[in-house]
N, C-alpha and C positions, 0 to 999 in steps of 0.2 A: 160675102162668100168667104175672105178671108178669114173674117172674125169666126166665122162657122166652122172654118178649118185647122182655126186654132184651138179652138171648145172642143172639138172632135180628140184631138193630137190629146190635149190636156186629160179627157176622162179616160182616153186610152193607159198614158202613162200610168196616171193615177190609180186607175183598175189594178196595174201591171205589177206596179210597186204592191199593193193592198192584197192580190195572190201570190205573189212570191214571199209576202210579210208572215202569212195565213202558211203558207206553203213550211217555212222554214222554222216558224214556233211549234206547228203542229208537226215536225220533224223532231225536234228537241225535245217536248210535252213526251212524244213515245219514248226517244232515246233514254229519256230520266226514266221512265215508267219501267221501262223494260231493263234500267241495270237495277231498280231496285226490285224488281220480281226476282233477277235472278243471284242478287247478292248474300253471301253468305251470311245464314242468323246464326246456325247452329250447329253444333258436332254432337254425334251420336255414336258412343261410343259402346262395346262391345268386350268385356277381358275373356277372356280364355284361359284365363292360368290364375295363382293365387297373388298375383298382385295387378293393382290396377293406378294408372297415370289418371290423373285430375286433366279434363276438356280444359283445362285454362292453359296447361302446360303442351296439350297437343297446339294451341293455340300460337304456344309462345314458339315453337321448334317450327311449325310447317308453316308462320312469319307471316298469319294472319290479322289482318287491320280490319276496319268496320267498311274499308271500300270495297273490299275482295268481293270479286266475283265468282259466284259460282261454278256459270257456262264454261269461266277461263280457266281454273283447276285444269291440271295433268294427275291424274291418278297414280301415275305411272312413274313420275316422278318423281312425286309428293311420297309415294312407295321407299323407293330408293335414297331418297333424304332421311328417311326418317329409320330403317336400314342401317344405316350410315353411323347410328349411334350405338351401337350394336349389343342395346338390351333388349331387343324381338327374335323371339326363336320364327316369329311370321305376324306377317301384316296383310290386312287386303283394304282400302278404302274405296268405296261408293259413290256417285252423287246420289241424292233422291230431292229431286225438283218439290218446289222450286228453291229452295232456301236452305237444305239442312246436307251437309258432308258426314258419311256414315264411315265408322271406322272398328271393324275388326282383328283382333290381334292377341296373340299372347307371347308372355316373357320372359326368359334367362332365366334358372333361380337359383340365387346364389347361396353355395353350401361351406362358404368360406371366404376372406381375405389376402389379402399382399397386406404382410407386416409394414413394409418396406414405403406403401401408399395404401391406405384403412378404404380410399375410398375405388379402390379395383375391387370387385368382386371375382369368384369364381365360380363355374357350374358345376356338376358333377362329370361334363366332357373336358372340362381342363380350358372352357373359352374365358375369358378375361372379358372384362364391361366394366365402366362406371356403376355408381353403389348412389352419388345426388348429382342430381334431384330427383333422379326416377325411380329409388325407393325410400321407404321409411326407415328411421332406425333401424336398424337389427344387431341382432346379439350374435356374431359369426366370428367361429374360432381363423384365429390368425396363421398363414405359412410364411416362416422364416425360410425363405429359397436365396441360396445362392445365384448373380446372374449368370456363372458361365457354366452351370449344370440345372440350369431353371428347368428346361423339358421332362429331364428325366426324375427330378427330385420332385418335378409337382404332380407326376404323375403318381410317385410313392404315396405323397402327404394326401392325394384322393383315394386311393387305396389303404390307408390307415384308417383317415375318417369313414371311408363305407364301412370296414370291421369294427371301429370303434363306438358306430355311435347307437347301437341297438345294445351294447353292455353298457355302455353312459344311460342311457335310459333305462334299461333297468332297474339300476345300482341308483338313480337320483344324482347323476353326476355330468358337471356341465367342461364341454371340451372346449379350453379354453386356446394354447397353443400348439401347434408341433412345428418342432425344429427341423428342419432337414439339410444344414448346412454342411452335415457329416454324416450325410445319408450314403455318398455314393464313395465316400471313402476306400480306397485298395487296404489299408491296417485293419484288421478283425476287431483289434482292440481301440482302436478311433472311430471307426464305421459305426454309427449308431442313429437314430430318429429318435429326442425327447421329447414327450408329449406330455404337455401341462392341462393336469385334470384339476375342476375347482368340487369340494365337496359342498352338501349342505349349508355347510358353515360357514363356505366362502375358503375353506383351506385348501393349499395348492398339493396338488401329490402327483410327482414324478414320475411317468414311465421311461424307462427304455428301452426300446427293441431295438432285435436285429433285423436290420434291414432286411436281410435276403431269409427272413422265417416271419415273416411278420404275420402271415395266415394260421400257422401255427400258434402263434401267440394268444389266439382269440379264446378259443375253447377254455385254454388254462387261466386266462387272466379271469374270465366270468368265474370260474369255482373258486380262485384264490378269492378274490375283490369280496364274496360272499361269508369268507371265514376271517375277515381282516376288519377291523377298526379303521373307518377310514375318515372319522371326525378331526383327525391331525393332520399337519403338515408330514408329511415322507417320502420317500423312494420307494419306487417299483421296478426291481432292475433284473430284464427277460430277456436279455440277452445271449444267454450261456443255453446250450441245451437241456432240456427234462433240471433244470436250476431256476429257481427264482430268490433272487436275495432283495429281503424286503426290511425295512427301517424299523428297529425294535419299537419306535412308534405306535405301529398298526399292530403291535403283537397282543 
């Protein structure tokens, strides 16, 4: 009876261990199954604007690894990180099960430089961003801003360039820098914004306006720039009213 009662004890435990064995692999067997259903494989991404970020570099910023989980993404967060680097005029990101993070957005675009740091960009709102890694080279004329008059002198040097740059085109003329360190000057005769044009040839030719006519200056500089030689280095100096004094150069 004993012995029977011990054989009994024995296939019990032994059951006992062999479904909790069965119980706890096949808990495991899903848990594996199921982070790799729902682990991140892919990003799909979406521009809106004229520039677009390479999936490797969203990859690199929103500090995904080959374990990342899908399910575990914050949207919302991932949003505002990435925000945070402030070349997105807007972002929205997606899941779409089981594997792939979808991402729509478009970017800043930058119509200009900080002399002072090549790699600040500007927009045509006056926002400031980084220039790498989140874009390609580009050829973007430079503002020499003062910092204790930066607001209102970059507000100038964006208001030169929207007049300026439909007679640069024009004329086959590439804008290279404007100065504005003596833009907000109180002297008439120190008050000025030099803006460095490169011709065809790579030759540099000087503007400079007055600050407080600089709308005015558009109309004339397109008829002048049309009757002038502007294959040489010179001066273009519009400062003075219904005057233009220009570098026998271009004559």
């Amino acid at each position: 009876m004993k012995r029977t009662s011990s054989s009994l004890i024995f296939i019990l435990v032994v059951s006992s261990l062999f479904w909790t064995g069965a119980f706890f692999t096949r808990r495991l067997y899903l848990e594996r199954r199921a982070s790799q259903v729902t682990t991140l494989r892919r990003i799909a991404s979406h521009p809106h604007s004229e520039y677009k970020l390479p999936n490797a570099l969203f990859t690199q910023l929103l500090g995904i690894t080959p374990q990342t989980s899908l399910h575990a993404l914050n949207c919302n967060a991932l949003k505002e990180h990435l925000l945070a680097t402030s070349v997105f005029e807007d972002i929205h990101l997606s899941k779409a099960p089981p594997s792939t993070l979808y991402i729509s957005y478009s970017m800043k675009k930058p119509v200009a430089k900080l002399a002072a740091n090549e790699n600040i960009g500007i927009d045509i709102h006056g926002n400031l961003f980084p220039l790498h890694p989140f874009y390609p080279p580009l050829r973007l004329p430079s503002l020499f801003i003062s910092p204790s008059t930066a607001e209102q002198e970059l507000a100038i040097g964006l208001e030169i360039l929207s007049l300026l740059q439909p007679i640069c085109k024009k004329h086959s003329l590439q804008l290279s820098t404007i100065d504005l360190s003596r833009s907000t000057h109180t002297s008439f005769f120190r008050r000025e914004s030099v803006v460095t044009l490169l011709s065809p040839q790579n030759e540099p030719i000087y503007l400079r306006l007055n600050t407080k006519k600089i709308e005015e200056t558009q109309a004339s500089l397109s008829k002048l720039l049309s009757r002038l030689n502007t294959t040489k280095s010179g001066t273009i100096d519009l400062r003075f009213e219904k005057i233009a004094l220009v570098s026998e150069e271009f004559l």
